[in-house]
N, C-alpha and C positions, 0 to 999 in steps of 0.2 A: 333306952330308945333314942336319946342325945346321940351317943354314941354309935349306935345302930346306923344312923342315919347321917352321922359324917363319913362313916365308913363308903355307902352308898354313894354320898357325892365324890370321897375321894378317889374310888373306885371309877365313876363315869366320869371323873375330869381326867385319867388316868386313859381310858377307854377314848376319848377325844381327842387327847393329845398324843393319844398312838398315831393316827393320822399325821399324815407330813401332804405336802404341794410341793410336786418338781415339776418344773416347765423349761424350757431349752430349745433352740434347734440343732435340727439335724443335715448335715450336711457332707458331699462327697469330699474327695481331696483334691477337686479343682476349687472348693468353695461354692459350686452349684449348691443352690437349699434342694432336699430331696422331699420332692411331695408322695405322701402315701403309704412312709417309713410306718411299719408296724412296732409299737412299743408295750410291751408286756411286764406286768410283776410276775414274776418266775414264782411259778408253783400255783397260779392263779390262772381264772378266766381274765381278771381286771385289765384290759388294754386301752390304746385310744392308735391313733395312728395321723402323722403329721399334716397340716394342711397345703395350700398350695403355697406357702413359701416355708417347706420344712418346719413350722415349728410345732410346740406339741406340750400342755398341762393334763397332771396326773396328779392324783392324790393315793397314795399307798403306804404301808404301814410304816414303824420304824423298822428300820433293820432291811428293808426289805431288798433285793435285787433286778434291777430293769433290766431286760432283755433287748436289743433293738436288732432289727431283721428287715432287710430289702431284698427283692428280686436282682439277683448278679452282683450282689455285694455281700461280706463276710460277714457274718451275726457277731454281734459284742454284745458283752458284759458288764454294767455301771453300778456298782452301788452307790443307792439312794442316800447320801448323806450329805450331799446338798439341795438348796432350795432351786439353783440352777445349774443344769445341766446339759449343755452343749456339745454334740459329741461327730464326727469326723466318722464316715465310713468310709472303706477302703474295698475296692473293687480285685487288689494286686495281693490279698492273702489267700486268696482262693474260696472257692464255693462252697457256703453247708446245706447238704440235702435238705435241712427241715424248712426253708425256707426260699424254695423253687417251685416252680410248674408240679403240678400232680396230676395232670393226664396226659396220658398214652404208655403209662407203665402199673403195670399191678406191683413192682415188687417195692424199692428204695426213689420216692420222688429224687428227680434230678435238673439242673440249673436247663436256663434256652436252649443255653450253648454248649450243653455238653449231652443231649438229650439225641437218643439215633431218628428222633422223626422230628418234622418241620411243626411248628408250634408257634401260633401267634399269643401275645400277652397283651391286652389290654384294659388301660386304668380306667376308673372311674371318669379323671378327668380327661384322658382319650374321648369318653364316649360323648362331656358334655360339650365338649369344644366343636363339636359338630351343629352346636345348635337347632339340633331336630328332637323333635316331638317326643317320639318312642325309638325304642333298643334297639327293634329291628330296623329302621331308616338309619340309625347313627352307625350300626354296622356296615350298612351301602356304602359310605362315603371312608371306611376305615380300613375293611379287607377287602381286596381288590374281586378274590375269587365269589364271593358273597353279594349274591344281586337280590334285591328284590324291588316291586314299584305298584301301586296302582293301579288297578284297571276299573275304568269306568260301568256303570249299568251292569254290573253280575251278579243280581241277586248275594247270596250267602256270603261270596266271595267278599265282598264289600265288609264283612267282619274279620276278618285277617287276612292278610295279602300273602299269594306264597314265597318264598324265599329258595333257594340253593344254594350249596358251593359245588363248582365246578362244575354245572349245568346237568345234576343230577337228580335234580328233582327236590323238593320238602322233605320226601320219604326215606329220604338215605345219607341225610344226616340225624345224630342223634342228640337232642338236648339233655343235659345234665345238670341238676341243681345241688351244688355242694357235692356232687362226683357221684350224685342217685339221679334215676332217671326220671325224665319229665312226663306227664301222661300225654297223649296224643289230643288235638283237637277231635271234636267229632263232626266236623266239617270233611266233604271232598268234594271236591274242586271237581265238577262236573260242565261248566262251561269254557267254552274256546279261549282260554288262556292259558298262560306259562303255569305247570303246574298240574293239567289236566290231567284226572283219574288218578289223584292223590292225595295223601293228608298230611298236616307235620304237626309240629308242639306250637301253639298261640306265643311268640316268644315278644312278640309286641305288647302280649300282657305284662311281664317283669316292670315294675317301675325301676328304671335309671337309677336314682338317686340308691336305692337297695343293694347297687351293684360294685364290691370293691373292687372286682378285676374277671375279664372273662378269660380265659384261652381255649384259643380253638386247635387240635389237633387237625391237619390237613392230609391226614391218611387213612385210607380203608383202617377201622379199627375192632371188624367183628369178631373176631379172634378174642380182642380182650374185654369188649363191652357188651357183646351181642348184637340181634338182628337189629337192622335202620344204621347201622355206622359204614356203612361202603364205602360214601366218601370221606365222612369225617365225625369228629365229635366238637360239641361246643359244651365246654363246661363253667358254670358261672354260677363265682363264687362270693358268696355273700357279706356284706359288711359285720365286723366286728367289734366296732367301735362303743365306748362306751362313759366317756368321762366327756364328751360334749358334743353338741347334735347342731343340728342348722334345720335352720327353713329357705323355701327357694320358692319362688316365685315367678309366673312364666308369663309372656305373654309374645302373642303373633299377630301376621295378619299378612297376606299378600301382595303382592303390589298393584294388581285390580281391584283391591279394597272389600276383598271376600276370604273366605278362610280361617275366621278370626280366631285366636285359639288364646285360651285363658287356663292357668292349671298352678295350684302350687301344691308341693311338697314337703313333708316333715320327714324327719330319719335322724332318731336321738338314741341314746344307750343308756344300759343302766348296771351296776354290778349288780348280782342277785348274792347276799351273804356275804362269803367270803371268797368262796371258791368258784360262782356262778358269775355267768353274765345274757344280760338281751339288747338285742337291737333291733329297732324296730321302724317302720315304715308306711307312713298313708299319705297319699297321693291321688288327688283328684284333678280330672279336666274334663275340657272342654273345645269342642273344635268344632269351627261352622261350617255351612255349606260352601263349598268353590266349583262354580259351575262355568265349564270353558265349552257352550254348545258352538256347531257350525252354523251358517245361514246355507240353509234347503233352497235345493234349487227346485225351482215349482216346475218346470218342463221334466226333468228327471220324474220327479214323484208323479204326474201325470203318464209318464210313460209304460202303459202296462206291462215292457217287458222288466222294467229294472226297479220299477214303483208300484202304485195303486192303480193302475190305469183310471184315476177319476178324473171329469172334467178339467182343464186345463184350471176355468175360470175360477172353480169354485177352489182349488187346489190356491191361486191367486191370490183369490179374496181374502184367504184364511191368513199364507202367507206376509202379504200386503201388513198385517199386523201383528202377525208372532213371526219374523223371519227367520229365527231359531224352530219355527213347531213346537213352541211348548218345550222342548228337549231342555233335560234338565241331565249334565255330566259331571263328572269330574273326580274330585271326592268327598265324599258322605260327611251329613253331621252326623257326629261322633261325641258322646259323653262316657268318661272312666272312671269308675272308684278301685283304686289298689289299694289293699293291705298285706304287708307281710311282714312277718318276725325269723330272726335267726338267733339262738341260743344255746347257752352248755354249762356246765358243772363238771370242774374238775372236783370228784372225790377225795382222788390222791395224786399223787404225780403220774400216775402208772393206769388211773383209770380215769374216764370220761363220758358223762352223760350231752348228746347234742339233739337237737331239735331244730326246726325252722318248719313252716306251714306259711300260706300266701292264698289270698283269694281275690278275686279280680271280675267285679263287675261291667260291661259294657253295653251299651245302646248305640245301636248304629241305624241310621234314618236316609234312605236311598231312592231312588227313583225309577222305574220300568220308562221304557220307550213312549213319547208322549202319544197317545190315541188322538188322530185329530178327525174332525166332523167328517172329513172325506174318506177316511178311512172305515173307522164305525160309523156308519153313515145311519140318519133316522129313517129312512127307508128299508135299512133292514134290520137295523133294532130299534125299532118306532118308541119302544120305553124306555128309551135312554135321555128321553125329555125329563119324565118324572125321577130318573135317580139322577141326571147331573143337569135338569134345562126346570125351568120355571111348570114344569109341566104343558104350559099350554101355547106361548111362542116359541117356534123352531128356531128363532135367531138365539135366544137363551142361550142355546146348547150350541157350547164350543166348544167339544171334546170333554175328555179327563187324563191324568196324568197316573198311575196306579204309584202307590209307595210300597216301598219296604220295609218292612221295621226289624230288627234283628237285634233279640236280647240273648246276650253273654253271658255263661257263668262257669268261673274255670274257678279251681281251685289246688293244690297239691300242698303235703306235708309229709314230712319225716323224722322220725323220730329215732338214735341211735345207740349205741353205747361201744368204745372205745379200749381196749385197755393193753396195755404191754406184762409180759409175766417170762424169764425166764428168755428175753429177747423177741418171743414170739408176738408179735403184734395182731389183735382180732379185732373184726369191726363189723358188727351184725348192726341191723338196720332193718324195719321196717318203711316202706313207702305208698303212698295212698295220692288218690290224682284223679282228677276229671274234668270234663269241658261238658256244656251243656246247651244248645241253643235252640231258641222258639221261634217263630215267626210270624208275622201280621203284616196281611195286604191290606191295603185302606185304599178307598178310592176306587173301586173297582168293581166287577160284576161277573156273575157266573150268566153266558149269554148259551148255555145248552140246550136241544130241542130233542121232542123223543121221537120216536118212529113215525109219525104220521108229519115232523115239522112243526109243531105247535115247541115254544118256546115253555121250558121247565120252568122256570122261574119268572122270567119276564122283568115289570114292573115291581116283584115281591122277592126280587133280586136282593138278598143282602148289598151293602157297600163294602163290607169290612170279613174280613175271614183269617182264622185262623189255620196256616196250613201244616201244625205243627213242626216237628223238627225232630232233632237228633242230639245224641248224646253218647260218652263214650266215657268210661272209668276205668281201674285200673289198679290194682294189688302188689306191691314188687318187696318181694324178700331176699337182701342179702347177707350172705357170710365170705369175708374177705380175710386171708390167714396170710402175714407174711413175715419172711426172716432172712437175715443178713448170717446166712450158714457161716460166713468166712469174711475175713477182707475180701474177698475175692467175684464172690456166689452169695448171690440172691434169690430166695425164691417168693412166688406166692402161689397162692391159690384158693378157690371159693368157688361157690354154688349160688345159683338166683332160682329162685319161684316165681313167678307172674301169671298174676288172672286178670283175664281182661272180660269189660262187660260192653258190649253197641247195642244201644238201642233206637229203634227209627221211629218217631213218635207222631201218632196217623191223627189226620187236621179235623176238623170239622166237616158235616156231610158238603156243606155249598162246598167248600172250597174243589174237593178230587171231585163229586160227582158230573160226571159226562165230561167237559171239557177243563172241568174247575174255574179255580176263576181265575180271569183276565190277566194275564202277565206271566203267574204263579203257582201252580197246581199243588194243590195239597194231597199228603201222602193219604193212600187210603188207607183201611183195616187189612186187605189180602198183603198189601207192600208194608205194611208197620211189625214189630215185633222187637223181644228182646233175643241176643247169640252172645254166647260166651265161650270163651276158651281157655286153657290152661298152658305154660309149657316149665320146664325143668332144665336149667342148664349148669354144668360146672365147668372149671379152666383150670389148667394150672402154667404157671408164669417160671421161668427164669431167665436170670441176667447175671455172666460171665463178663467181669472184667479181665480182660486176661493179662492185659496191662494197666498200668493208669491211664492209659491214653488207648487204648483198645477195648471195647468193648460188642458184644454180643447178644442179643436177647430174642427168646424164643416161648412163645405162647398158641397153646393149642386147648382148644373149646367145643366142646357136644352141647346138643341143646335139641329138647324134642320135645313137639308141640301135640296137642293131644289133637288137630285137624287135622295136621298133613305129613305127623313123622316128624324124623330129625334130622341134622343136619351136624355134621363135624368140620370145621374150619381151623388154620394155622395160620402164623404167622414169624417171620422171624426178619430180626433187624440188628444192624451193625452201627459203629461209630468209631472214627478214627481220628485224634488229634495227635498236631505235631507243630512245631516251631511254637512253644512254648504257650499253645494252647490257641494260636492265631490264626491257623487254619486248623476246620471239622470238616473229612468227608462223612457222610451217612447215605443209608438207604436202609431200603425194607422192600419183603418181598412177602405176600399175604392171596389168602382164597377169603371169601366173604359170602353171605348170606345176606337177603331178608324178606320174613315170611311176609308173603300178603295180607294186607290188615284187615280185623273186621268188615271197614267199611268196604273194602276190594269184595269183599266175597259174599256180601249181604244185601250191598242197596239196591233196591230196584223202587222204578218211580217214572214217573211222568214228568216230561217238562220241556218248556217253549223254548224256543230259539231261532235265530236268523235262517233262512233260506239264501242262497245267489237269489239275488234281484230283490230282496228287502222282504219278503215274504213271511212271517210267523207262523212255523209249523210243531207240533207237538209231535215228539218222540218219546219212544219208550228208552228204558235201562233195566236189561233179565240179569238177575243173580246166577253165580253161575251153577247154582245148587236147587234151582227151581226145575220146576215140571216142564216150561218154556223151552228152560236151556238144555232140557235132555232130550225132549224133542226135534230141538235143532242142530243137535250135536254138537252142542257148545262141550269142550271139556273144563272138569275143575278145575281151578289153580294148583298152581307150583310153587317153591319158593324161587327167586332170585340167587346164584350164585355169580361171583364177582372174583375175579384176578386184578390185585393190585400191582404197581409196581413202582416204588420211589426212589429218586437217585438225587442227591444236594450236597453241595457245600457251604462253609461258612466261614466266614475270613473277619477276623478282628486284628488287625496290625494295631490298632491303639483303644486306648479305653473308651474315646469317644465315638469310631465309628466301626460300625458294623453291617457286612452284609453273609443278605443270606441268599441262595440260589436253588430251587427243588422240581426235579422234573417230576411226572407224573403219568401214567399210564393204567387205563381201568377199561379192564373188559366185564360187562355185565352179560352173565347169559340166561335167555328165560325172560326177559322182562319183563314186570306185569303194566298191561297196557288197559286204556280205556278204549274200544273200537269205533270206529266208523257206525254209523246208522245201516242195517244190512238188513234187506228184504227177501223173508225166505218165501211169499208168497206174492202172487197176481192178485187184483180187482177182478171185478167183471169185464172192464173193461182191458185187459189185458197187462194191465201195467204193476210194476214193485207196490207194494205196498205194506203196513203195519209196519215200519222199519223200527229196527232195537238195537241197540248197543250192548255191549257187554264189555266183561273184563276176559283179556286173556295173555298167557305167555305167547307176547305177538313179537320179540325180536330178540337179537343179539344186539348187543353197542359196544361202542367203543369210545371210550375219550381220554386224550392229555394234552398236556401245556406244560408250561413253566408257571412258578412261580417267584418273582423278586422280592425283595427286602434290602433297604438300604437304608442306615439311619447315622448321620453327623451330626453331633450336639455337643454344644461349651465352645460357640464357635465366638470369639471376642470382637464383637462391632461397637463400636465407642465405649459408651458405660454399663453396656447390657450385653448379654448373650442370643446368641440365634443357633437355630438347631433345623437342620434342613431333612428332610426324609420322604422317599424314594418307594414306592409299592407298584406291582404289577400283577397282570393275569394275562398270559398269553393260551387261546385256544391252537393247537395245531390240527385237532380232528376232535369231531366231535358227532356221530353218525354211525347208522345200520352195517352191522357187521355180518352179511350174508342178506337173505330174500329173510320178507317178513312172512310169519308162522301162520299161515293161514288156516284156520280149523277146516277137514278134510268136507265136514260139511259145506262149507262156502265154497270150494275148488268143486265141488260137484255140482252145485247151481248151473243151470244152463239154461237156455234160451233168453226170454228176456232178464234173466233174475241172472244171468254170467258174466263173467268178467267184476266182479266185487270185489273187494278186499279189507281187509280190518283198517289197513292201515295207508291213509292216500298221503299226496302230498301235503297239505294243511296239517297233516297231524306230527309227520316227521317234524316240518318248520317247526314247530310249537316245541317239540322236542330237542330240534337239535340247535336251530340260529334263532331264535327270540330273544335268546340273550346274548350281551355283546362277544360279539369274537375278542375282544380284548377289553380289558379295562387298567388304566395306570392311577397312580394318585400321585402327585407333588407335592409337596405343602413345607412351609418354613414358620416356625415358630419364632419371636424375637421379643424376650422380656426386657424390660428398663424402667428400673425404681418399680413403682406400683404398677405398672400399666403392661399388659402381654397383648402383643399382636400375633394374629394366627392368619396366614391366607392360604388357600388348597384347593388347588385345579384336580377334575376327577376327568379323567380321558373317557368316555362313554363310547367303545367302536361300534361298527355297524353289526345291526341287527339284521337277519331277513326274512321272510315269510310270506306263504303260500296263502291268498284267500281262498278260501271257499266258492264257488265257480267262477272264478277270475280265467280268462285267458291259460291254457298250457303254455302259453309262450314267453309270459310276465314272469315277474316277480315283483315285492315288493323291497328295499331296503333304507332302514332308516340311519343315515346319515353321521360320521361319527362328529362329536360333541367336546365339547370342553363345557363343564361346569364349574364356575369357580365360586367358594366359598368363605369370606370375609370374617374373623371373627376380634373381637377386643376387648378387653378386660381390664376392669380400673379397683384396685383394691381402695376402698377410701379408707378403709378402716383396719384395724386388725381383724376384725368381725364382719363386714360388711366389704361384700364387693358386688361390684356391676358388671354386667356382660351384653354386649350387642353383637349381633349374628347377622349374618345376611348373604343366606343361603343362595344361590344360583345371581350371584351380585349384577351380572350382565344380561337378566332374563333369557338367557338362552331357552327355547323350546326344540323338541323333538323334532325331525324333520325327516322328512320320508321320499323318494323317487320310484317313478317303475326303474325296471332294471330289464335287459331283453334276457330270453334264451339260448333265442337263435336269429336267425336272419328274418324270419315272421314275425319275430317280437319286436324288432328296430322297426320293422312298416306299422306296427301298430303305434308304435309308440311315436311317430310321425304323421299318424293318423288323427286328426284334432277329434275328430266325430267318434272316431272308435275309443281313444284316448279318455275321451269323457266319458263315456260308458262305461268303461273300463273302473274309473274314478269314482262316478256314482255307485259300482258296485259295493263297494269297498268301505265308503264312507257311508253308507245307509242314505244316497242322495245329498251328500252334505251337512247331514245331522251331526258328524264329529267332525271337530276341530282339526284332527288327529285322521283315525281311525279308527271303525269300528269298536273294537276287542283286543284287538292285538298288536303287540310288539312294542309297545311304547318299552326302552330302556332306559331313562329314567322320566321323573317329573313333566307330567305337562302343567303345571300350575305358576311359572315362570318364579321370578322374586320370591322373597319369605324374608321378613325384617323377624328378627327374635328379638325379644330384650329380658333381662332375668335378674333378680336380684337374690342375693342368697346372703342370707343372717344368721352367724355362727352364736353360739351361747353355750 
């Protein structure tokens, strides 16, 4: 047993002392330290990857061999047989595929620079340097083509803000997590914002810290990804880290002393065995209310053509002490809980089990338009004493404010397995995915009367309702086969399955019966229900090098949905280097797709909204598959097809600076649109009434631009480096390509019901100028010893847009901008560093002017009396700071101080 049991110990001191510790930096052969370098035990999951000053500890067996691998740098080879190790990469041996970009090609990943389509790459610490909140804000201030911002008072919307690239909407780009697809919100965007009668992926749910590197592909890419990729793909790819983790710590606040934001994060790793590894991520915050209302002007709101027509005085008196009205804007408090994990098991060399799943809780807490005394007045809702006044003194009651509550719950996961045999590379995968969200008005009242005029409810009015919500899941199976036939010829190819599930989930009876309540109509029983759908698609891929500097690639894809058919789309793309690799032209030339989503073809609903002159009116939204829409000759949906067309070059004359240059041209035909409010019937009294919206293939478009990239870095200023970098988005068109598609029923309307259309000015603006005609970014980077300074001006150009009965002869446009954003970094320690941010440093706010049409619009706009009408239209009488609903391009919230502390271990 003696014996037994020395053996035991000798065996586990044996087993302990297999372990070795190699730590070292990493750096170029300027001497720049390289942050982010990935460092691997070959034949292992076991990695870590460098921090912000290249260095980087490992523990791995005896014997064993390290791998090191960067983006635009040549992968090396070290064995582990010292305790340090220091190692030099070299940018001048040329590029290994395993260790570049993996989207916008199915066959052999290939490096930036040597890739036939335009592709941004962004780091982890790209995104933190931004010093904002969430993913999708640090993307605003990073890719030029990529806007999104804020809009005040939008019910739902106020739980994910939409985004684009290239001013195509949420819906047509496609998010990717680890190169599988992200499930859709089940949110649409149904009021007057950027966005409208659309949905996209919650990408504001991703915690940051989670994120090793995003890249976005900037080209139609249906052909290889399927429907939603028109304009582009984003695929973000997750940390792998595992020999030592951090904590970060956040904190904000405004410079009006609101906004306050509180959030820290964890993201540690672990080997699993021998061959496994996880990483993983939780992340919570918190973010206060920021409210920027206007001061109401009381003759406006007394004016009953633009206001309430109520007495002056009493409009006065209320004012006199709320000179905001109660109005409460800006944006939402907000609380997050994120969790995600990303993992894998190599088997053998040759085979790979991967995983990652994410789940992401939100509360979001908003404000409806403040109700004030003269508005809901006690004279005509007398029981609005007992739910918001003392009951029995009318001075009590000084209105109500209605809230919105909005709970979150997205989650996705994927599970894979990997393996090479015989050259042939497979990579089958299952994916799973949903968003889910509820809602609760508080504060509020269902104020409905039935046929004789006697009040439903009254006094016995609930205050609080729930008006359900909606939800959207989602099934995606792929098989992805590829092979390097030759030095020469590459192919792939593979198949996807996807079920998708929407469901619209009906409130409680207060909330939809008769008017519902106050603000917020909850969906009924007739408008709730669960649709589901199936589709099938496969592709196959090839790419001809025909030289080493020539290349060619061609990918063509079927796909057919079990609602509306199929769809077949191609694509094919080139690449050309020469002078030693220092200039690449490219291009691609591509057809596209994408079907209309659940929610396009499903929701129908009740719900409030601004009138011209301040007015709240309830409209409807017909499916286009109901009894409604066949009555009124709505037709069904279509899909989306899309003409791409990319043309760029790319010049590197030296290791440190690079640009890139890519035009772009995209015709969308078919578009699925949200319409106009359209009255297919008279009152008694002769006028429009019941008006509905729908969805329909309401136009053709058209848009292109350039896009810039320019980046100089290892530029020698005293003792430190500075690195200066250059980004742009130029619009040159971006608008209806022919008359918009009027359903033949609406061109038949006549007498007072003629002259309609789907589509008026307001909704074009909304589509086409809400976002900037341009946007640049500057910014210089400049580290020395411990300390990095970051400063980055973001050009914001002008936006314009059409209100809602504003003047034919106006416009409005908001003003182009310079933001600049301040950042600084103090490593105190090797473990520990500080960061101060200070986003929009010179409080710049949004700024807006009329703008004339014609020669009627300069007299208006000379017109002080007309002028202000004009004004109060637009701002709800001065209720926003801003305006209404629309066009802010970016931030009205001025300043943002960040500060952050992050604790490596």
């Amino acid at each position: 047993m003696k014996k037994l049991a020395l053996l035991l110990i000798l065996l586990n001191v044996s087993f302990i002392f297999a372990q070795k510790q190699v730590s070292g930096v990493v750096k170029d052969n300027t001497g720049n330290a390289l942050p982010g370098v990935n460092i691997v035990e070959k034949g292992t999951q076991n990695g870590v990857s460098t921090d912000m000053d290249g260095m980087y500890t490992i523990k791995v067996k005896e014997g064993a061999i390290l791998v090191f691998s960067y983006v635009g740098f040549s992968k090396l080879e070290r064995a582990a047989t010292d305790a340090v190790i220091n190692v030099v990469l070299s940018e001048e041996e040329g590029q290994n595929l395993d260790e570049v970009v993996v989207t916008g090609t199915r066959t052999a990943p290939r490096s930036n620079t040597t890739s036939a389509l335009p592709i941004d790459v962004l780091s982890a610490k790209d995104l933190n340097s931004t010093g904002q909140a969430t993913f999708d804000k640090a993307l605003q201030y990073k890719i030029p083509s990529f806007n999104t911002v804020q809009t005040p008072v939008n019910d739902a919307t106020s739980l994910l803000d939409p985004y684009e690239i290239r001013n195509m909407g949420p819906s047509r780009t496609l998010i990717l997590i680890n190169g599988k697809r992200k499930n859709m919100s089940s949110l649409l965007y149904t009021q007057t914002s950027p966005g409208r009668g659309e949905t996209g992926s919650d990408i504001s749910a991703i915690p940051t810290d989670a994120i090793e590197r995003v890249e976005i592909l900037r080209d139609g890419a249906s052909a290889q990804y399927g429907s939603d990729a028109i304009a582009g793909v984003m695929n973000i790819i997750l940390k792998k880290n595992t020999n030592y983790g951090s904590v970060t710590l956040r904190s904000g606040v405004t410079s009006e002393g609101d906004g306050e934001m509180l959030g820290v994060s964890l993201n540690n790793g672990s080997t699993v065995g021998d061959k496994g590894f996880v990483n993983y991520t939780i992340d919570f915050s918190k973010v206060n209310l920021a409210n920027r209302p206007g001061k109401v002007d009381a003759a406006a709101e007394a004016d009953g053509n633009t206001g309430f027509g109520a007495p002056l005085a009493d409009v006065q008196a209320f004012l006199s002490k709320y000179p905001d009205a109660g109005n409460v804007n800006g944006s939402p408090e907000t609380a997050a809980a994120k969790f995600l994990v990303n993992g894998g098991v190599n088997y053998t060399e040759n085979t790979q089990l991967y995983y990652n799943a994410a789940y992401v809780y939100k509360k979001v807490n908003s404000f409806a338009n403040y109700r004030t005394p003269y508005w809901r007045t006690l004279d005509e809702f007398p029981y609005l004493l007992d739910l918001f006044g003392d009951g029995t003194n009318p001075s009590s009651y000084v209105g109500y404010v209605p809230t919105f509550t909005g709970d979150l719950n997205d989650y996705n996961a994927t599970v894979g397995y990997k393996s090479t045999k015989n050259e042939w590379n497979t990579d089958v995968s299952i994916t799973t995915g949903g968003n889910k969200q509820s809602y609760t008005v508080d504060n509020s009242h269902n104020r409905s009367v039935d046929s004789n005029g006697d009040f439903v409810y009254g006094g016995l009015s609930p205050i609080s309702f729930r008006p359900g919500g909606t939800s959207f899941s989602h099934i995606v199976g792929n098989l992805d086969i590829s092979k390097a036939v030759s030095d020469k010829i590459s192919i792939g190819f593979g198949s996807e399955f996807r079920t998708e599930n929407f469901e619209i989930i009906a409130g409680d009876e207060a909330s939809y019966f008769g008017v519902g309540a106050d603000s917020f109509q909850g969906n009924t029983p007739e408008n709730s229900g669960k649709f589901n759908r199936y589709n099938l698609g496969g592709y196959f891929d090839v790419a001809y090098d025909v030289t080493e500097d020539f290349l060619i690639n061609g990918t063509v894809r079927y796909e057919d949905y079990s609602d509306f058919g199929g769809a077949t789309v191609w694509k094919v793309s080139s690449r050309y280097k020469f002078l030693d690799d220092k200039i690449t032209l490219r291009g691609s030339l591509s057809t596209g797709f994408r079907a209309p989503s659940l929610h396009q073809i499903y929701t129908q609903k009740s719900q409030s909204s601004f009138e011209a002159g301040g007015a709240i009116v309830v409209t409807g939204l017909i499916n286009n598959v109901s009894s409604a829409a066949r009555q009124n000759g709505i037709p069904k949906l279509d899909s989306e097809k899309s003409n791409n067309l990319t043309l760029g070059f790319g010049l590197k004359p030296t290791k440190d600076f690079t640009f890139t240059l890519d035009y772009y041209n995209i015709k969308v035909k078919d578009r699925v649109l949200l319409s106009n409010e359209i009255a297919f019937e008279l009152n008694d009294d002769g006028e429009p009434t019941n008006k509905q919206s729908f969805f329909v293939n309401g136009m053709d478009t058209k848009t292109s631009g350039i896009d810039v990239v320019a980046n100089y870095r290892n530029i020698l200023l005293g003792s430190g480096k500075l690195g200066l970098n250059f980004s742009g988005n130029y619009t040159f068109e971006n608008e209806r390509d022919g008359a918009v598609k009027d359903p033949q029923s609406v061109k038949n309307l006549s007498g007072a019901l003629a002259g309609q259309t789907i589509i008026d000015a307001t909704q074009e603006a909304l589509l086409f100028t809400s976002r900037p005609k341009f946007k640049y970014i500057l910014g210089g980077d400049y580290e020395i010893g411990k300390f990095g300074f970051s400063l980055n001006n973001t050009v914001f150009g002008p936006t314009k847009f059409k209100n809602a009965g504003m003047s034919d002869d106006l416009r409005i446009e908001f003003l182009t901008k310079v933001v600049s954003d301040l950042g600084v970094t103090f490593s105190a320690t090797e473990k520990l560093t500080v960061a101060l941010n200070v986003n929009n440093l010179l409080n710049v706010l949004p700024e807006w002017e009329f703008k004339a049409e014609n020669a009627a619009g300069t007299a208006l706009i000379n017109d002080a009396v007309g002028i202000k009408e004009q004004s109060d239209l637009i701002t709800f009488n001065q209720r926003y700071s801003q305006m209404t609903y629309d066009g802010y391009h970016f931030s009205q919230l001025g300043t943002m101080f960040n500060l952050s502390l992050n604790y490596k271990f």
